[in-house]
N, C-alpha and C positions, 0 to 999 in steps of 0.2 A: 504494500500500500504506500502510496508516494503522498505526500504532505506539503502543502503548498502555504508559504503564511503570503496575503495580499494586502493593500489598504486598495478600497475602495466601496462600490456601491452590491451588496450583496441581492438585491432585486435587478441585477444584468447578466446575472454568472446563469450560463446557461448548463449547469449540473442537472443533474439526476434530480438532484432535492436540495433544496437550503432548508436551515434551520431557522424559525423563530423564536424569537427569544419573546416569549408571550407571556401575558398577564390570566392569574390562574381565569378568568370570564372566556379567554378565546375569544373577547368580543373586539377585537384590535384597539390601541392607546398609543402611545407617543413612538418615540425612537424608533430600531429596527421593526418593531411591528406596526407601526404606525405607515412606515413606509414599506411594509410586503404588502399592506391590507389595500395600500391608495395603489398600489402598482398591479396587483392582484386580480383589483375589480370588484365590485359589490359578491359576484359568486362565492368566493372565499368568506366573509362574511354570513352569508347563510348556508354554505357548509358548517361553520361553527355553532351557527344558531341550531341547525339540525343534530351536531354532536352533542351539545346542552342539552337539546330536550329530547336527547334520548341516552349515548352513555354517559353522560357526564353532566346531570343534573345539577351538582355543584362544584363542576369548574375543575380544571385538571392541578393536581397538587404538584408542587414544589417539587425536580427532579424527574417528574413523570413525561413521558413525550407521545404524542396522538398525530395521526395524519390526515393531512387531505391533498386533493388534486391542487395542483400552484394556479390551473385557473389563468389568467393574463399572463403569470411570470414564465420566462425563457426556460423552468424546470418543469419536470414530470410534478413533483408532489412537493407539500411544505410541509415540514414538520415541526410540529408548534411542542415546545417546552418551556417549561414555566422554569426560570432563577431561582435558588432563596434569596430573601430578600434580608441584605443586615441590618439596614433601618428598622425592621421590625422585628428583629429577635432571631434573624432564621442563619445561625452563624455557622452550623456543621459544612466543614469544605465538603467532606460526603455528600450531601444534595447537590454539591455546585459538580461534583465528577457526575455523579447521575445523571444530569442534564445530557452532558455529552455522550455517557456509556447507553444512555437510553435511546437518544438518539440514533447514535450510530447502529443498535441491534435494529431499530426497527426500519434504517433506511437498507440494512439487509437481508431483513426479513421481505423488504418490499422489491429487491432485484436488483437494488441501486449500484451504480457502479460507478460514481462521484456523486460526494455531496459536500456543500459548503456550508462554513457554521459563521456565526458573528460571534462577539463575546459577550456572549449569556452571562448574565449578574453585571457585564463592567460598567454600565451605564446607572441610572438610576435607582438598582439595588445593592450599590453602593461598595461594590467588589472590587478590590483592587488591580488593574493589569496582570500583575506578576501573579497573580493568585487566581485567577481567570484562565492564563496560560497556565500555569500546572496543574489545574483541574483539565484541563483537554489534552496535555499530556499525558496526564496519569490515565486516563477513560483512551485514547488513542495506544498508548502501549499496550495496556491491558486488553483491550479488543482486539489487537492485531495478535497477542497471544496465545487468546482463550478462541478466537475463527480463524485459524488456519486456511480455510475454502470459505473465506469471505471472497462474495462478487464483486466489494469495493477495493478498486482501486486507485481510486485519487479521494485525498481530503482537504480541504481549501478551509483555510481560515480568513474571512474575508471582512477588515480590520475597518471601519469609518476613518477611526483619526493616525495619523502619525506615529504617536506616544503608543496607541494599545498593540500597533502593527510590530513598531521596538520592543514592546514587552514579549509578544509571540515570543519574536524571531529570536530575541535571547536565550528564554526559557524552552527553547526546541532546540537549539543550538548549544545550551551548557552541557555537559555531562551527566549522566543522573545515575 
């Protein structure tokens, strides 16, 4: 599996699947989901609404990841996962590796053979870069160990600002 760290617009990557980084509602909000939901198109939206009101009555928990069709975007499917959020108490790095170890099984479970992630928590649930990137490390090492005869071959992390693209690149790049 080849690993890609980018800074750019995550709703242009024409992968398999991108990841959202979503609010537990699925009903789209600010930042990367804000901008898959406006690039998507209204359909993606009542995809969610449909998942609400039927598996997920009360909203997908912290770490958990659920899919749908990308609808407008250049991918097959988006896979929306929810951050913990530390503003609010939700500190275990464990849920923030979740995010991505969830991710990643279930864009394999779906046939994916690239998918691109943003960084989940670093935005407004107040996650820090370096700690964003070795949660995708630790869930990317681990996934490429425990699926041997994963279909995915490329993983793109695809960074908004400068700063979170440097933190990637670092923490992929130090020794572990």
């Amino acid at each position: 599996m080849r690993i890609q760290i980018l800074q750019g617009d995550i709703t242009t990557r024409a992968a398999d699947a991108i990841v959202n980084a979503a609010n537990s509602s699925l009903l789209g909000g600010g930042g990367v989901d804000g901008a898959i939901h406006r690039a998507a198109g209204p359909e993606l939206l009542a995809a969610c609404r449909h998942l609400r009101d039927t598996d997920l009555p009360h909203g997908l928990a912290p770490g958990a990841a659920v899919a749908t069709p990308a609808f407008g975007l250049p991918a097959r499917w988006v896979i929306h996962t929810v951050g913990p959020n530390r503003h609010a108490g939700q500190t275990n790095p464990a849920l923030l590796v979740s995010c991505f170890s969830e991710s990643l099984r279930l864009a394999d479970s779906l046939g994916a053979r690239s998918l691109a992630f943003p960084a989940v928590g670093g935005g407004v649930y107040g996650w820090q870069g370096r700690q964003v990137a070795g949660a995708a490390h630790d869930a990317v090492t681990g996934f490429g160990a425990s699926h041997p005869a994963s279909a995915l071959e490329l993983v793109e992390f695809v960074l908004f600002s400068p700063e979170m693209a440097d933190a990637f690149s670092s923490v992929f790049e130090e020794p572990r």
